[in-house]
C-alpha positions as protocol buffer text, in pm:
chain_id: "A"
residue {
  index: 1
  type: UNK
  ca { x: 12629 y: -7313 z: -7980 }
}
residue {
  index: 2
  type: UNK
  ca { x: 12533 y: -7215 z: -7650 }
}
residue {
  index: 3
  type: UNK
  ca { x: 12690 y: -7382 z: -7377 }
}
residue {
  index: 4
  type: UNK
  ca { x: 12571 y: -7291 z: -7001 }
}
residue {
  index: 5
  type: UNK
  ca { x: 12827 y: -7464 z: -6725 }
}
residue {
  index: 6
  type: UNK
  ca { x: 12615 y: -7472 z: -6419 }
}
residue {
  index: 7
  type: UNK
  ca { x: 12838 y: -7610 z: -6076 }
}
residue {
  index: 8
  type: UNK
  ca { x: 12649 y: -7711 z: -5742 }
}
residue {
  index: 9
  type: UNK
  ca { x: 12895 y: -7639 z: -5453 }
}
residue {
  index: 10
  type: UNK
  ca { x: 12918 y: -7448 z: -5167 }
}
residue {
  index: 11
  type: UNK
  ca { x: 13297 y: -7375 z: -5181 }
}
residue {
  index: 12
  type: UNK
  ca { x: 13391 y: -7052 z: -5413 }
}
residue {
  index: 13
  type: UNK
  ca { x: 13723 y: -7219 z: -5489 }
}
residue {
  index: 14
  type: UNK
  ca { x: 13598 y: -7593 z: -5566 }
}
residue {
  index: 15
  type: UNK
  ca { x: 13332 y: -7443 z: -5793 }
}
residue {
  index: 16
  type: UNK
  ca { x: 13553 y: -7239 z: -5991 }
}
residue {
  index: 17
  type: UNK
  ca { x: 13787 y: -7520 z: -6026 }
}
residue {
  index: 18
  type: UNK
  ca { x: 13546 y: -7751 z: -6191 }
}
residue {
  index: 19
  type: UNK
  ca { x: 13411 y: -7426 z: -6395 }
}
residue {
  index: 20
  type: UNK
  ca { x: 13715 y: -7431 z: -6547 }
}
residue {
  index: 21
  type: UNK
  ca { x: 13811 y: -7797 z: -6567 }
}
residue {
  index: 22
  type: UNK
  ca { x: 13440 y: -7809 z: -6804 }
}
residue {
  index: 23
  type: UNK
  ca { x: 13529 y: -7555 z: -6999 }
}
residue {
  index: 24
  type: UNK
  ca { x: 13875 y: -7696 z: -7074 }
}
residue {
  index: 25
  type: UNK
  ca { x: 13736 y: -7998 z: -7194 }
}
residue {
  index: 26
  type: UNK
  ca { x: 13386 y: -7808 z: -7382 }
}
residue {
  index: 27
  type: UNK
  ca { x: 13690 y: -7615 z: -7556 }
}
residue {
  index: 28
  type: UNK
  ca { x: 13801 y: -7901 z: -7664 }
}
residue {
  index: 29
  type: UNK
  ca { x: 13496 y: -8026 z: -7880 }
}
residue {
  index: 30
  type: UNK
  ca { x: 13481 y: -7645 z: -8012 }
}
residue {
  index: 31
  type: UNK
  ca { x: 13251 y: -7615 z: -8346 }
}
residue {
  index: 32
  type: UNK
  ca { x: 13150 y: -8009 z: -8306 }
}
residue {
  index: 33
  type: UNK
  ca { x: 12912 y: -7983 z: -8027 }
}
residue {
  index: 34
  type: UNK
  ca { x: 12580 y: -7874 z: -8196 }
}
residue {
  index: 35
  type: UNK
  ca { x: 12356 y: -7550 z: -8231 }
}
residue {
  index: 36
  type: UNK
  ca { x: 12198 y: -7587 z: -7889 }
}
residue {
  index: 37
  type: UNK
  ca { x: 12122 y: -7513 z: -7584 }
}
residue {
  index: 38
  type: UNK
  ca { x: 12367 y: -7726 z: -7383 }
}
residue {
  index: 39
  type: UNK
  ca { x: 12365 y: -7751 z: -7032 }
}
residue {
  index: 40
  type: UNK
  ca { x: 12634 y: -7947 z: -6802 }
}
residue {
  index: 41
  type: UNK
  ca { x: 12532 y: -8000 z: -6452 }
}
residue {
  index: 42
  type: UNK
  ca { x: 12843 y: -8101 z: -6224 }
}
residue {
  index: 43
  type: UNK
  ca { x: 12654 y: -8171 z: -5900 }
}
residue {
  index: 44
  type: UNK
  ca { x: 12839 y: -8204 z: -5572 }
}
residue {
  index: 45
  type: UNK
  ca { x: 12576 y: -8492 z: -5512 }
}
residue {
  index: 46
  type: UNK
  ca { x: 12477 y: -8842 z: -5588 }
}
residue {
  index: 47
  type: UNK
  ca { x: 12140 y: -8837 z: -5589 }
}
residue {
  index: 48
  type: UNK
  ca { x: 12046 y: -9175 z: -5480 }
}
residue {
  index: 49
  type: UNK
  ca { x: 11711 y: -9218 z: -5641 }
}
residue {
  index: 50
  type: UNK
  ca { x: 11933 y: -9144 z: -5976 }
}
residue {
  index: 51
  type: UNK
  ca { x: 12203 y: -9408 z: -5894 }
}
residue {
  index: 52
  type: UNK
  ca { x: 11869 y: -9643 z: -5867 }
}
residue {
  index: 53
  type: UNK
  ca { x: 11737 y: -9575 z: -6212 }
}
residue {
  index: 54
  type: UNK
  ca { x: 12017 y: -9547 z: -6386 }
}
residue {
  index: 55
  type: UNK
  ca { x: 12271 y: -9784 z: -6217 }
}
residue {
  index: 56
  type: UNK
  ca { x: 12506 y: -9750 z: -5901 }
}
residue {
  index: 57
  type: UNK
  ca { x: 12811 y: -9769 z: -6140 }
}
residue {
  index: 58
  type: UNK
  ca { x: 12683 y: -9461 z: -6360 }
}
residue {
  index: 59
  type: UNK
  ca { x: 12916 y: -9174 z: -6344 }
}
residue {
  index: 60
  type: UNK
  ca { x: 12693 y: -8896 z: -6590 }
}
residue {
  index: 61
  type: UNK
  ca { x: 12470 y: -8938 z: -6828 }
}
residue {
  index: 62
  type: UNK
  ca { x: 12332 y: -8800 z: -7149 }
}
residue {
  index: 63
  type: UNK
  ca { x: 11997 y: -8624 z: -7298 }
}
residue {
  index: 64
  type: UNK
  ca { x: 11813 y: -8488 z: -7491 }
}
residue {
  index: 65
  type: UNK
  ca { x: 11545 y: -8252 z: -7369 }
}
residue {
  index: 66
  type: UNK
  ca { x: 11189 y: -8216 z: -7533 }
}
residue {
  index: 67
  type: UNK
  ca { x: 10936 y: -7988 z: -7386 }
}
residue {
  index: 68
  type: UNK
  ca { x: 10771 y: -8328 z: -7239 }
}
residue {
  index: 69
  type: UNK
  ca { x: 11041 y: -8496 z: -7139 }
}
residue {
  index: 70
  type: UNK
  ca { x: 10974 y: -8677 z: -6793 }
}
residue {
  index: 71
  type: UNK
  ca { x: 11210 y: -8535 z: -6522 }
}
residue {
  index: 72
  type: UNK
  ca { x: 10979 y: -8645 z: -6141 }
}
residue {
  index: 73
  type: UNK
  ca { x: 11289 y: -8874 z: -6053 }
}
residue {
  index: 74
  type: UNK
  ca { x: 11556 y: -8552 z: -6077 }
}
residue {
  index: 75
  type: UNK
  ca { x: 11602 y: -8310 z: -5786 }
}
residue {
  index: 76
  type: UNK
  ca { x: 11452 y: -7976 z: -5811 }
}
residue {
  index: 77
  type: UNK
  ca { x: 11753 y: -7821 z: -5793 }
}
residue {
  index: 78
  type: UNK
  ca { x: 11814 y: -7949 z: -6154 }
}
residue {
  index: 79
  type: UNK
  ca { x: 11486 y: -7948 z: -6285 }
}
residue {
  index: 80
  type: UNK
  ca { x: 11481 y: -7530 z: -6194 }
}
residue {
  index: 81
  type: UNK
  ca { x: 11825 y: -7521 z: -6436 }
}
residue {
  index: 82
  type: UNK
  ca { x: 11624 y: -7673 z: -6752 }
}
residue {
  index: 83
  type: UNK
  ca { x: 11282 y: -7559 z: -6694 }
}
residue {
  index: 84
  type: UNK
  ca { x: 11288 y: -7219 z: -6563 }
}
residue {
  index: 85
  type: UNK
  ca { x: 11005 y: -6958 z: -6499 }
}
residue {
  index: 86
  type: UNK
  ca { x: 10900 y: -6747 z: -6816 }
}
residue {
  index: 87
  type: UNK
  ca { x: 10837 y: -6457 z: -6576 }
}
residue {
  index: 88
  type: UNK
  ca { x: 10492 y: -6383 z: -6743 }
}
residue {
  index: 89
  type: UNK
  ca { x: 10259 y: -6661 z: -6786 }
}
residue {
  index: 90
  type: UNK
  ca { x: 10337 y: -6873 z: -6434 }
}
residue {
  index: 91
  type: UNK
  ca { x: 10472 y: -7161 z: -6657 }
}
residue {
  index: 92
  type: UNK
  ca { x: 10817 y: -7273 z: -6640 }
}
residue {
  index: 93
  type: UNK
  ca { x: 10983 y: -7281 z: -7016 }
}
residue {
  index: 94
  type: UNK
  ca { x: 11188 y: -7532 z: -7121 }
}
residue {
  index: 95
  type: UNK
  ca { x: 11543 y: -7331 z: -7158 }
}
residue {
  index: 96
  type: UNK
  ca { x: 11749 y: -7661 z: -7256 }
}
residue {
  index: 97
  type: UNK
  ca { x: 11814 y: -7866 z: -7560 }
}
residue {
  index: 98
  type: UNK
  ca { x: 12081 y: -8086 z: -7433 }
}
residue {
  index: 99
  type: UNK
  ca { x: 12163 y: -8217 z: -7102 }
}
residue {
  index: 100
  type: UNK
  ca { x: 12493 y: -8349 z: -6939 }
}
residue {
  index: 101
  type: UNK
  ca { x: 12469 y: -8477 z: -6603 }
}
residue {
  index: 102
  type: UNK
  ca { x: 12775 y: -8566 z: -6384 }
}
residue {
  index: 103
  type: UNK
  ca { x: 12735 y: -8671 z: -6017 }
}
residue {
  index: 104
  type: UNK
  ca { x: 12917 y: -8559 z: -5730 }
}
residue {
  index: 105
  type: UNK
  ca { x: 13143 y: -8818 z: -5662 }
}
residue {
  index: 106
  type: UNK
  ca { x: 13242 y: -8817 z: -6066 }
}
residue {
  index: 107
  type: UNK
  ca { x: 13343 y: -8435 z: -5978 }
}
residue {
  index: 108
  type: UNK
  ca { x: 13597 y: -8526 z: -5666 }
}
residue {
  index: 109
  type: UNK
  ca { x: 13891 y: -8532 z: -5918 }
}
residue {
  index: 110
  type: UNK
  ca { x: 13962 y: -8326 z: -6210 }
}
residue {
  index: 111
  type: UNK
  ca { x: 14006 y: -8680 z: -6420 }
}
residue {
  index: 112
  type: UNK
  ca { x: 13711 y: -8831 z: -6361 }
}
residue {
  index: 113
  type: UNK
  ca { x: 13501 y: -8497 z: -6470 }
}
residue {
  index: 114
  type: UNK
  ca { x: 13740 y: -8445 z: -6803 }
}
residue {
  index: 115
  type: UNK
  ca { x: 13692 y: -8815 z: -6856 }
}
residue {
  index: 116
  type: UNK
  ca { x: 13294 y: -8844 z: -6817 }
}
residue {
  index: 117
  type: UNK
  ca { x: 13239 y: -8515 z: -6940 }
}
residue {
  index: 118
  type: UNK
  ca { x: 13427 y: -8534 z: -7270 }
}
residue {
  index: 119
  type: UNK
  ca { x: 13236 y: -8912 z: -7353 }
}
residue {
  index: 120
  type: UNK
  ca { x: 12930 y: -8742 z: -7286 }
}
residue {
  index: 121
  type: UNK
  ca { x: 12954 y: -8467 z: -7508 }
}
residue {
  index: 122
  type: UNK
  ca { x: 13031 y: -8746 z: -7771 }
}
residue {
  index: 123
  type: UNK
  ca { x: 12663 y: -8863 z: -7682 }
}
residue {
  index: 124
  type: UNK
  ca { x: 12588 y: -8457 z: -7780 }
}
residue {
  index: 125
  type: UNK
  ca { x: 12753 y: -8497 z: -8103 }
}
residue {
  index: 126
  type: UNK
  ca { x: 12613 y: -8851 z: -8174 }
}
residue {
  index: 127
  type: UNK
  ca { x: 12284 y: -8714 z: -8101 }
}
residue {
  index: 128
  type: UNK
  ca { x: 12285 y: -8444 z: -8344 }
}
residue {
  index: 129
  type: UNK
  ca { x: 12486 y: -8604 z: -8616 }
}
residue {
  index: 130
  type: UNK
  ca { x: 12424 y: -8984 z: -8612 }
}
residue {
  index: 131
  type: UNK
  ca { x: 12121 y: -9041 z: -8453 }
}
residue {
  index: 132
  type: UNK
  ca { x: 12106 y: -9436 z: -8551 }
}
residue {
  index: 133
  type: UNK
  ca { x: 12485 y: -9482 z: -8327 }
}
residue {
  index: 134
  type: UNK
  ca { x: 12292 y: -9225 z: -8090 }
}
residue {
  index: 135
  type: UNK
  ca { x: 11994 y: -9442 z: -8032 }
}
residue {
  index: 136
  type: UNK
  ca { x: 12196 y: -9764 z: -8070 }
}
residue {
  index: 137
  type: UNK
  ca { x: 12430 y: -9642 z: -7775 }
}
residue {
  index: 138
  type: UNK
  ca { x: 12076 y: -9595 z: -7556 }
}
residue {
  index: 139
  type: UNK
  ca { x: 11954 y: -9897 z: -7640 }
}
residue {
  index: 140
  type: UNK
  ca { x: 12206 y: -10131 z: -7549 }
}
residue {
  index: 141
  type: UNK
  ca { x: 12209 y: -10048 z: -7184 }
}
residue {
  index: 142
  type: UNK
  ca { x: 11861 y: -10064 z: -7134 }
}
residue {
  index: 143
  type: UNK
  ca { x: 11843 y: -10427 z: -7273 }
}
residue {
  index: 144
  type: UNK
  ca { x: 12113 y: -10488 z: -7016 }
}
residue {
  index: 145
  type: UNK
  ca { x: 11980 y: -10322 z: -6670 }
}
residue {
  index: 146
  type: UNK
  ca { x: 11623 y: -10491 z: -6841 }
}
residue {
  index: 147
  type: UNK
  ca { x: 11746 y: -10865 z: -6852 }
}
């Protein structure tokens, strides 16, 4: 398992304190998160064209990340953290398997980002192990935000 904690803030002190808030709660999960390459974004933002797609009340989300998986509504400051330049061949490589995403304002309290991080990494787990609950668990809000 290879999990990569990446932190968007300015302040040294706020940054290190969600650092280690994450890693309390990826502790946590231990040997159930998968084989992977895991990435959990803690912005210090709410993107707003993110909070449009996928719903003001949405505090992170889950997924899974395919070498063509669409990514033109996510700012390039995440984009560069899962698809990152090879160095040789002027491509950028896809250097993620998973991806958690928590917004800014889920971040202001150390609750909030143990709460939303830890169900998220349940989508992780879900993903790898039970793919049917997985996809069941995607499904269902679509069908809602779609009706």
């Amino acid at each position: 398992m290879s999990v990569r904690i990446n932190v968007k803030s300015r302040d040294a002190g706020l940054k290190a304190q969600r650092e280690s808030a994450a890693s309390c709660v990826i502790s946590y999960f231990g040997l159930c998160l998968p084989d992977s390459r895991l990435l959990c974004f803690l912005d210090d933002d709410d993107p707003p064209n993110l909070k449009a797609n996928h719903g003001s009340a949405n505090r992170g989300l889950y997924r899974p990340i395919k070498d063509n998986t669409w990514m033109a509504d996510w700012p390039g400051y995440v984009t560069g953290c899962i698809y990152v330049d090879d160095g040789v061949s002027f491509r950028h490589a896809r250097a993620v398997d998973d991806f958690v995403y928590l917004y800014g304002s889920t971040c202001a309290n150390q609750v909030g980002l143990a709460m939303t991080l830890a169900h998220e990494l349940q989508h992780v787990i879900q993903h790898s192990r039970i793919r049917k609950l997985w996809a069941v668990n995607t499904l269902v809000p679509l069908l809602y935000t779609a009706s």
